[in-house]
C-alpha positions as CSV (number, residue, x, y, z in Angstrom):
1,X,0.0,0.0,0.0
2,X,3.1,2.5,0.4
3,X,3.8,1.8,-2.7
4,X,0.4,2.7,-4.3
5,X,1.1,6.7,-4.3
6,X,4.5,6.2,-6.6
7,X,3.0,4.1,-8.8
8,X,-0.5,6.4,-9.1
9,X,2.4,8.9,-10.1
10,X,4.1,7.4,-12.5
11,X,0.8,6.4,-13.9
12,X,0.1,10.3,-14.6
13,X,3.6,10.8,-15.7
14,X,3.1,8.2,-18.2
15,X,-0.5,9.1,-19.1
16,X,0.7,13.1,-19.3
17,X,4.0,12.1,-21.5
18,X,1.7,9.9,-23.8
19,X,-0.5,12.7,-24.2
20,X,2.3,15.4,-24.7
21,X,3.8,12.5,-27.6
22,X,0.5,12.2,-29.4
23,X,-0.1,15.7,-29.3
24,X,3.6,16.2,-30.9
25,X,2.9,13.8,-33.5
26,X,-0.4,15.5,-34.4
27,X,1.3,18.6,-34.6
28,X,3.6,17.0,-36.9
29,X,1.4,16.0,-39.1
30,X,-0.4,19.5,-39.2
31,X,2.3,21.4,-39.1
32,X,4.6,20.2,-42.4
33,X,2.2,18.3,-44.3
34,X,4.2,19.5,-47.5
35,X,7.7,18.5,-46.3
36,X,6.2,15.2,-45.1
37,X,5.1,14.5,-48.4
38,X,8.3,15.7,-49.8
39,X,10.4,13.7,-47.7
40,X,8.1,10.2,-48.4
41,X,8.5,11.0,-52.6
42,X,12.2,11.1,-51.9
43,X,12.4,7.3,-49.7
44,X,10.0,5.7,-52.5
45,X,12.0,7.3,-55.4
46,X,15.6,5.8,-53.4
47,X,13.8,2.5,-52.6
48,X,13.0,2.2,-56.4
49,X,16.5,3.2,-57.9
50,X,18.6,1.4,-55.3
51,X,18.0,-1.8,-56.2
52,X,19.4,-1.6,-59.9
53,X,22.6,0.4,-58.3
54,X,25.3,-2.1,-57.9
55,X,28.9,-1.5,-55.9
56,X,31.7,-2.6,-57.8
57,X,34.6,-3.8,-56.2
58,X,38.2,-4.1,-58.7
59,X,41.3,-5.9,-58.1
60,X,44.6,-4.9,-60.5
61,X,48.0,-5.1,-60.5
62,X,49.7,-2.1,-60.3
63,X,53.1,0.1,-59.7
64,X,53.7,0.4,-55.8
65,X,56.8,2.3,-54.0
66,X,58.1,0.1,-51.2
67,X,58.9,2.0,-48.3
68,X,58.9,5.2,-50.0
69,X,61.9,4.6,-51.6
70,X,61.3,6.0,-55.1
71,X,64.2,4.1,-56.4
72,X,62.1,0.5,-56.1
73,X,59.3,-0.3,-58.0
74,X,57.3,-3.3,-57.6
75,X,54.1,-4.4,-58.5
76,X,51.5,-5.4,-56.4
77,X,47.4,-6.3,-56.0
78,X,45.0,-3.2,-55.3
79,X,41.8,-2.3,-55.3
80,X,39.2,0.0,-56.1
81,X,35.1,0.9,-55.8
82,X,33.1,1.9,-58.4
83,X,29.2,1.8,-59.0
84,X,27.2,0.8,-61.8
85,X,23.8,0.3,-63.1
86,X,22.2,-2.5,-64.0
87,X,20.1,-1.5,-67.3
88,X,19.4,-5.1,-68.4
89,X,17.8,-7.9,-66.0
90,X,20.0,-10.8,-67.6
91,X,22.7,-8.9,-65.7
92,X,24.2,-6.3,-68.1
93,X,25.8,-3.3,-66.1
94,X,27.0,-0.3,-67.3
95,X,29.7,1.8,-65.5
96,X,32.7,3.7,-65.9
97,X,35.5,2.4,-68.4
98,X,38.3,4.0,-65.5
99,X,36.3,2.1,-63.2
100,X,37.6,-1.5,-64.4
101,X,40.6,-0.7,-66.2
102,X,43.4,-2.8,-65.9
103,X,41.0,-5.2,-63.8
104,X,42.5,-8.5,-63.2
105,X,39.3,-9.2,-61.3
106,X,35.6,-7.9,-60.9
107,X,33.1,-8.5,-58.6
108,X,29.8,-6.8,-57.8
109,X,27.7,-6.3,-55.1
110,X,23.9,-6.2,-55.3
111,X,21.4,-4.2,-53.3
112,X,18.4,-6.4,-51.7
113,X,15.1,-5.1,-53.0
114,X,13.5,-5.1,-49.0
115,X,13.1,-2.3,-46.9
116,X,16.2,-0.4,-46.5
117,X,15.8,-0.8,-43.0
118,X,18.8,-1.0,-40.8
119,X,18.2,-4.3,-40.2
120,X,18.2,-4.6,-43.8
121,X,21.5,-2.5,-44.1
122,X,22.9,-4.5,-41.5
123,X,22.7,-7.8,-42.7
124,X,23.0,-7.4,-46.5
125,X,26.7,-5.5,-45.7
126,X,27.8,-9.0,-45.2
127,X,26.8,-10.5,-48.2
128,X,29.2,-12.0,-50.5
129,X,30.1,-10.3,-53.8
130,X,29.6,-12.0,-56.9
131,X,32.3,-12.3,-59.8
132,X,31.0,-10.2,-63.4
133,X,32.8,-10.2,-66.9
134,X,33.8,-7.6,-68.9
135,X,31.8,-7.1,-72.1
136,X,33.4,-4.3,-73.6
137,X,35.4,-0.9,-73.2
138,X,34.6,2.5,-75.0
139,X,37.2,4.2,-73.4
140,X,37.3,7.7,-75.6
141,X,33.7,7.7,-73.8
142,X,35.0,6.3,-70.6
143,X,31.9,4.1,-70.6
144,X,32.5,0.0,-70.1
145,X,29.8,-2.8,-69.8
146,X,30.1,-5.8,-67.7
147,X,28.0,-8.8,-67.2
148,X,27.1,-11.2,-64.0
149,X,25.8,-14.9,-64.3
150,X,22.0,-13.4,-63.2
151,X,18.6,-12.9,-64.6
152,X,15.6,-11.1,-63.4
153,X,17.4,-8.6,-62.1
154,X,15.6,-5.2,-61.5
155,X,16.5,-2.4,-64.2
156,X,16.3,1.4,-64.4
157,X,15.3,2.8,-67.9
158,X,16.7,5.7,-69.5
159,X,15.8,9.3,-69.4
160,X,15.3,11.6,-72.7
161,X,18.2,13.5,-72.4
162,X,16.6,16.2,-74.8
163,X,13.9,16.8,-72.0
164,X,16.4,17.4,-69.4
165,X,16.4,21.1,-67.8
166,X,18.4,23.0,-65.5
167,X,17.0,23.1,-61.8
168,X,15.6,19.8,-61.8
169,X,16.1,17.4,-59.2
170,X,18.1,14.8,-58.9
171,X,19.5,12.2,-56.8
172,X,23.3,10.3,-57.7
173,X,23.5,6.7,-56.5
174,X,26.5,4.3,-56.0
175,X,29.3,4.0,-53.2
176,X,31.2,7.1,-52.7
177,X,34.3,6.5,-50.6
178,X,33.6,2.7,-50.7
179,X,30.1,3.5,-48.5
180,X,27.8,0.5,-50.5
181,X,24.4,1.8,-51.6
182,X,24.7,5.8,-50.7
183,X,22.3,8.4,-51.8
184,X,22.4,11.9,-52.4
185,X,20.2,15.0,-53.8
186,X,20.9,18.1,-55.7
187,X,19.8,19.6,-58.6
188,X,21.2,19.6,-62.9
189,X,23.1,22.9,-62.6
190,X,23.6,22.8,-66.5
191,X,22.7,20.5,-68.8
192,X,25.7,20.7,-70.9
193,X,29.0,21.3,-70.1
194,X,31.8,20.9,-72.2
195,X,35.1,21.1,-70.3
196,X,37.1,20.8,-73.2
197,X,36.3,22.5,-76.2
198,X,38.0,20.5,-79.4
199,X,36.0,16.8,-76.9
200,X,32.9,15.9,-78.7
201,X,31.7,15.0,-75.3
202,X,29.1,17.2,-73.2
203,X,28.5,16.3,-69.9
204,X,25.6,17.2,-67.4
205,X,26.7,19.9,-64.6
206,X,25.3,18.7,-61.4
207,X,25.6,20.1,-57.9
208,X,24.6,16.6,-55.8
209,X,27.1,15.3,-53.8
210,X,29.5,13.1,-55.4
211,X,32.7,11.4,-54.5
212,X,35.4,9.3,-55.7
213,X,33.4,5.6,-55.8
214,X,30.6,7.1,-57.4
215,X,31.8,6.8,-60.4
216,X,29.5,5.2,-62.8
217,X,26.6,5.1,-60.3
218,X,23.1,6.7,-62.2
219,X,21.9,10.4,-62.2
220,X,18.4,9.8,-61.6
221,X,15.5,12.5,-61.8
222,X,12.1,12.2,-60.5
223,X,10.6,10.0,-62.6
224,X,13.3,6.9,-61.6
225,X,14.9,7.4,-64.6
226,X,18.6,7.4,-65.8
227,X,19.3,11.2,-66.7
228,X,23.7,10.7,-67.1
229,X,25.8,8.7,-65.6
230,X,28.3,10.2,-62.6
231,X,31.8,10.2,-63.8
232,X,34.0,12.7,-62.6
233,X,34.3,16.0,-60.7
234,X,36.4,19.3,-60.2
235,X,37.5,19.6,-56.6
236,X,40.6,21.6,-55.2
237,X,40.7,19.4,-52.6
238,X,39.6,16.0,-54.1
239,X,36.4,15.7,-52.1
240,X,32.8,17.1,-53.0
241,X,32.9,21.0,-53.9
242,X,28.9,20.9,-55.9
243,X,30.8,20.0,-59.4
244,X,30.3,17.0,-60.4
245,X,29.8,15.9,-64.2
246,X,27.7,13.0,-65.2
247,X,27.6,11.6,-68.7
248,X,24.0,12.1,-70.6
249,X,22.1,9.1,-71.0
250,X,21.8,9.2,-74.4
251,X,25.8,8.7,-75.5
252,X,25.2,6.1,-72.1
253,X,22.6,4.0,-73.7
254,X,23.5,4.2,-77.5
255,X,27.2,3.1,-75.8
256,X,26.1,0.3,-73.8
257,X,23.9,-1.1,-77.2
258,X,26.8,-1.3,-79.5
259,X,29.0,-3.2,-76.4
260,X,26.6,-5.6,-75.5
261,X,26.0,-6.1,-79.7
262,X,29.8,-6.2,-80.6
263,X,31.8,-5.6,-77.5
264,X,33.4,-2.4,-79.0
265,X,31.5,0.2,-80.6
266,X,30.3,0.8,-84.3
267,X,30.6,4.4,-84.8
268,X,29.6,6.0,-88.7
269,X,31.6,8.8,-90.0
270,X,32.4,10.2,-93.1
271,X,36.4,10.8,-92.8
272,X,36.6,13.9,-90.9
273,X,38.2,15.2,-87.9
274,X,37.3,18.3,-86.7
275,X,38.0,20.9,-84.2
276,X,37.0,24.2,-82.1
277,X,38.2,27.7,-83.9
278,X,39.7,29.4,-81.5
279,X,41.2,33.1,-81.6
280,X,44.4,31.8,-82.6
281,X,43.8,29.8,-85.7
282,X,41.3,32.6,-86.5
283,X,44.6,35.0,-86.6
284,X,46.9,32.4,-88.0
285,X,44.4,30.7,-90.9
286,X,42.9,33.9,-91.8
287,X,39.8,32.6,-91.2
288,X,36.3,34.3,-91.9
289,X,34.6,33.1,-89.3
290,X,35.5,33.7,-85.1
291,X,33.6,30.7,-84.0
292,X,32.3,27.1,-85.3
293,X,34.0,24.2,-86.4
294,X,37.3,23.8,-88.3
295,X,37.8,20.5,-90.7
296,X,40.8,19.9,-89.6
297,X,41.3,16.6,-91.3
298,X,39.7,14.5,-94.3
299,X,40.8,11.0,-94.6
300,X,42.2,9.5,-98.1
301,X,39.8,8.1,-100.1
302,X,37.3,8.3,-97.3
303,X,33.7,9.6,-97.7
304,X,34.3,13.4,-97.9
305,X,37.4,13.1,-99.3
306,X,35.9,11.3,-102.4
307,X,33.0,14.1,-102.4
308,X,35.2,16.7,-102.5
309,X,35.9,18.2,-99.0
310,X,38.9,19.8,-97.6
311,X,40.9,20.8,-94.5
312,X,40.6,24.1,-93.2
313,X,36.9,24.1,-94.4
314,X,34.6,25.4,-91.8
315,X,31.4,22.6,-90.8
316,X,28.1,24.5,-90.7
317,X,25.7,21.7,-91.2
318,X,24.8,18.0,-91.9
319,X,20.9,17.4,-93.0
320,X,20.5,21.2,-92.4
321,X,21.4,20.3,-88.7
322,X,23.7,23.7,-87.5
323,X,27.0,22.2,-86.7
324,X,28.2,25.3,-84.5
325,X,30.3,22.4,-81.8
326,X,32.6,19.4,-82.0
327,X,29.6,17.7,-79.6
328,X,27.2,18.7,-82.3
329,X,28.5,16.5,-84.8
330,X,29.0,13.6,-82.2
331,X,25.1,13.5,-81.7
332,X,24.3,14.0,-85.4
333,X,26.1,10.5,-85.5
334,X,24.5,8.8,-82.8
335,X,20.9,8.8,-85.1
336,X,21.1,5.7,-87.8
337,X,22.9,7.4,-91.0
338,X,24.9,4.6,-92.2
339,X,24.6,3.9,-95.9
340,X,21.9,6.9,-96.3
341,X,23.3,10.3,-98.7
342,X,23.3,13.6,-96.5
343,X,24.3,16.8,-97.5
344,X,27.3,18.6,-95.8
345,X,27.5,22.4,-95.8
346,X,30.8,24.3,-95.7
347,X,32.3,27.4,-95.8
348,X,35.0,27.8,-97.8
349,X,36.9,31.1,-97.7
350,X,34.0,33.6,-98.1
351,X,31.7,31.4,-100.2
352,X,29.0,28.1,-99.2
353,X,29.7,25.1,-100.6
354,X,26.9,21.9,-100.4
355,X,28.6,18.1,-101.1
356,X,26.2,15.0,-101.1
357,X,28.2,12.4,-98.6
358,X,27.3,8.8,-98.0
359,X,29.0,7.6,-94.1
360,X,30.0,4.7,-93.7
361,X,30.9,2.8,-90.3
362,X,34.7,2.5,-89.7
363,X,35.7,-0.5,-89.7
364,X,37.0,-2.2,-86.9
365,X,39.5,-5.4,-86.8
366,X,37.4,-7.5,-84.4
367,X,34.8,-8.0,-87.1
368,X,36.9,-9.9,-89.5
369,X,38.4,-11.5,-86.4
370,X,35.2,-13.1,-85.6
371,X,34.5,-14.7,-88.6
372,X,37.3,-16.9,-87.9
373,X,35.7,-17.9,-84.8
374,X,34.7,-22.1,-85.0
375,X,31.5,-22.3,-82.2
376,X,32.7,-25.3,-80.4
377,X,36.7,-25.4,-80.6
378,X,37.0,-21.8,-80.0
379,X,35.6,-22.0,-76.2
380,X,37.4,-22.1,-73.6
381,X,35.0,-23.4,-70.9
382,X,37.3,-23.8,-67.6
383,X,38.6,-20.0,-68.6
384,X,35.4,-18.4,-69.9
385,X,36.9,-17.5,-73.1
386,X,36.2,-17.4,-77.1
387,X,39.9,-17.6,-78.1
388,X,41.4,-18.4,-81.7
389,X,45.1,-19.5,-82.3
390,X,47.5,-16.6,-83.5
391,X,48.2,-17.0,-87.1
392,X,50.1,-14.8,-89.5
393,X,46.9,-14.0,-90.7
394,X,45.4,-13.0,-87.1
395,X,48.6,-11.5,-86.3
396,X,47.6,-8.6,-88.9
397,X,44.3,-8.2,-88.5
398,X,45.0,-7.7,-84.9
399,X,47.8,-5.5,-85.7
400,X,51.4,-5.3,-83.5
401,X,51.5,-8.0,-81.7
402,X,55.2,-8.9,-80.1
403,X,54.9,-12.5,-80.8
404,X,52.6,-13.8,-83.7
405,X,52.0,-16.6,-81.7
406,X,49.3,-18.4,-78.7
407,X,46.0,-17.4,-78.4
408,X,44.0,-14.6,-79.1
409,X,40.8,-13.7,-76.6
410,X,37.8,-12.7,-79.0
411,X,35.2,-12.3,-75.8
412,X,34.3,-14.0,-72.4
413,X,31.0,-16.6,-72.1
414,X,29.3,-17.4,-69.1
415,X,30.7,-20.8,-67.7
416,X,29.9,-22.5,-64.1
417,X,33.2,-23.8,-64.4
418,X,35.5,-20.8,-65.3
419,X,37.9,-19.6,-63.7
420,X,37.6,-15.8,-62.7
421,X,41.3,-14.7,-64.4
422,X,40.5,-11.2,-65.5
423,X,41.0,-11.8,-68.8
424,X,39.7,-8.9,-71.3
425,X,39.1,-9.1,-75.2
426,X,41.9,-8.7,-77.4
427,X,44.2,-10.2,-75.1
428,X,46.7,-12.8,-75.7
429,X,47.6,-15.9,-73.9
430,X,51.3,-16.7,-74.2
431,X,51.9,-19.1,-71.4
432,X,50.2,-20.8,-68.6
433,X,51.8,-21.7,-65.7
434,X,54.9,-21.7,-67.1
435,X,54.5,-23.5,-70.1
436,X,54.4,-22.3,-73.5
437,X,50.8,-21.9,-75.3
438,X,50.9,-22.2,-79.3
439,X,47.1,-22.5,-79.9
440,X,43.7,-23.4,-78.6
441,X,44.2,-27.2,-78.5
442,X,47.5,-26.6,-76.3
443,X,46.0,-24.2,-73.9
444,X,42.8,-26.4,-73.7
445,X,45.2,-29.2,-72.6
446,X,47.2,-27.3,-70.1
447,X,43.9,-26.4,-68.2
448,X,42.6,-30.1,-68.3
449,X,45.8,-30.8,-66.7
450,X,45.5,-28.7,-63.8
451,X,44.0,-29.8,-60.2
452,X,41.0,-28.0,-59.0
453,X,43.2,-26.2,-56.2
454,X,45.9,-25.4,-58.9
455,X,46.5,-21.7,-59.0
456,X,47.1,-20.5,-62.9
457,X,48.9,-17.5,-63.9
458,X,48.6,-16.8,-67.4
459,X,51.4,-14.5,-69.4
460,X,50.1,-12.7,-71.4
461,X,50.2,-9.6,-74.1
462,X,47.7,-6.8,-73.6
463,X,48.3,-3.3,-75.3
464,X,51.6,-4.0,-76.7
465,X,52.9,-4.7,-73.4
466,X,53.5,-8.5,-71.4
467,X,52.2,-9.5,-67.8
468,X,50.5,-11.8,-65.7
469,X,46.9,-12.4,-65.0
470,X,46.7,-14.8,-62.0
471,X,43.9,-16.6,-60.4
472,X,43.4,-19.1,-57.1
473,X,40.8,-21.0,-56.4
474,X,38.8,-19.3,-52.9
């Protein structure tokens, strides 16, 4: 009974602080309705994006100093995190090409489609990555594809770049500083930027956080879709400073199309290069015009040499289509013009000039290189590998190899079996383990004869230059 006082108290306490937390949260409701509703479009918008945002996770070989001492070299493993997309549900990915370059190894970690509760958070952080392939490189893009063994796989579709505005809203996705599955919000600042002038790239300004290991996350806006592609920023002192460049979706997807067709990229031309007039070459050329762009190159024998046109003539259209940038002429080539006449408009000295051009696509060495491909004796399951033997005839088609010999990597397949090397297209295998590789048969053999446990290091020739890829079983 002594107790019975207390207890009526902290009864009322209870009761009063219960009332006091109900009142609170009715206020809350009432008082920011709009911001509630703001902050609820924001957590469905991440919860639908995350999912197709993947953390990529890169192991190379590299230079390293040892101690400091800048007079020894050695090289050793590292590592690096990037993000990536996944804009097919058979497991295509899209990222960065600087993200896996020089990747001896890449693995990928997905995002679980529950609530991103922390429980969630918590016990997905320990899931295991799983190994991807790469598909192909566009490096002069710095876009790269890459494939895992899944399917079903959620997907974020692509934005029209064309309806893209400055001041929208946007959130960038991927793991900055390593940080799996981060989020952040900003607006476009610009929707192109062109940091260098003779580039035919533009990129899409943006002011939402981004860090190193967000490269090749997605720019999404409000609808869930890909707007660009976060690739690179200008900092003074390498962090976030609210510049960050993403690439536009449309160079992303036409890109990621031709590499998951070809594994390298088709692109139609008609022989030219071209580049910005600047004040300079005004002054020095005598030009009559201060601005456009200069033809600063025709090809022999190429399209628009055959028709008739010349360096130092200024571009001013194709199909009517004002050519006034280098990127202008980039996009013009994106559409489907192969095989189709358009006209080209110059100026030459003071006077117009109109030349009816057919482009065609240049013509890339892997092509013939396939044909020679046979569908059963050119797999190499236990690698994951489409190889054919280095003859003299593949030896110049491929074009300056070291040794005109071993075997020549045309693509990687999905195998159960394989072995995750790091192997890339249009590498060659000279040795395994040691032992000399002359063609597909012998290097077939040579991975029969290995254990299970074995560890394989493979030399080979990649860019003109020799090393080892290496690989142990986990």
């Amino acid at each position: 009974m002594q107790n019975l006082p207390s207890c009526r108290a902290a009864l009322c306490v209870s009761l009063t602080l219960s009332g006091f937390a109900m009142q609170a949260q009715t206020e809350k409701k009432s008082s920011f309705p709009q911001l509630e509703q703001f902050s609820n479009a924001v957590q469905a918008l991440s919860a639908h994006a995350s999912p197709s945002v993947v953390r990529i996770l890169v192991t190379r070989f590299g230079a390293q100093t040892d101690g400091g001492r800048a007079d020894f070299i050695a090289s050793g493993k590292q590592q690096s995190i990037g993000s990536g997309v996944i804009i097919d549900s058979a497991g295509y990915i899209v990222t960065n090409a600087h993200v896996v370059d020089g990747a001896q190894k890449i693995r990928v970690n997905l995002v679980s489609a529950d609530d991103q509760g922390f429980q969630s958070v918590v016990r997905h952080s320990f899931a295991r990555p799983v190994d991807a392939t790469l598909v192909g490189v566009f490096k002069e893009g710095d876009l790269a594809l890459i494939r895992i063994d899944a399917t079903g796989l959620p997907t974020l579709r692509f934005a029209e770049y064309g309806k893209l505005r400055q001041g929208q809203v946007v959130l960038a996705l991927g793991s900055p500083e390593g940080l799996e599955n981060s989020v952040s919000m900003g607006i476009v600042s610009s929707v192109a930027r062109q940091p260098d002038p003779d580039s035919p790239f533009l990129f899409i300004q943006t002011d939402t956080p981004i860090n190193p290991g967000n490269s090749g996350g997605p720019l999404v806006n409000t609808d869930g879709e890909v707007v660009g592609l976060n690739t690179f920023i200008l900092s003074q002192s390498g962090g976030n400073e609210s510049v960050g460049f993403a690439i536009p979706s449309t160079l992303v997807q036409w890109v990621a199309t031709q590499l998951k067709k070809y594994g390298h990229v088709h692109r139609p031309g008609i022989g030219i290069g071209v580049q910005a007039i600047t004040p300079t070459l005004v002054n020095a050329l005598k030009l009559t015009r201060t601005s456009g762009v200069l033809i600063s190159d025709v090809a022999p024998n190429g399209p628009a040499d055959r028709a008739g046109i010349r360096i130092n003539d200024i571009l001013l259209s194709l199909d009517d289509r004002p050519v006034d940038t280098v990127p202008a002429m980039l996009g013009f080539f994106l559409s489907p013009v192969t095989g189709r006449t358009i006209n080209v408009r110059v100026l030459r000295g003071i006077g117009e000039l109109q030349f009816q051009v057919v482009p065609v696509e240049a013509h890339h060495d892997a092509d013939s290189l396939t044909d020679l491909i046979d569908p059963i004796k050119s797999i190499v399951p236990a690698l994951g590998i489409v190889g054919i033997t280095v003859d003299d005839r593949v030896a110049g088609l491929a074009g300056g190899l070291r040794l005109n010999s071993g075997v020549l990597v045309l693509g990687r397949v999905q195998s159960p079996v394989a072995v995750n090397t790091g192997l890339r297209q249009s590498d060659v295998i000279h040795t395994l383990n040691g032992e000399v590789v002359l063609n597909v048969d012998a290097l077939k053999a040579a991975v029969s004869a290995l254990k299970q446990s074995d560890p394989i290091a493979l030399l080979i020739e990649r860019n003109g230059q020799l090393l080892y890829v290496a690989s142990e079983s986990e």
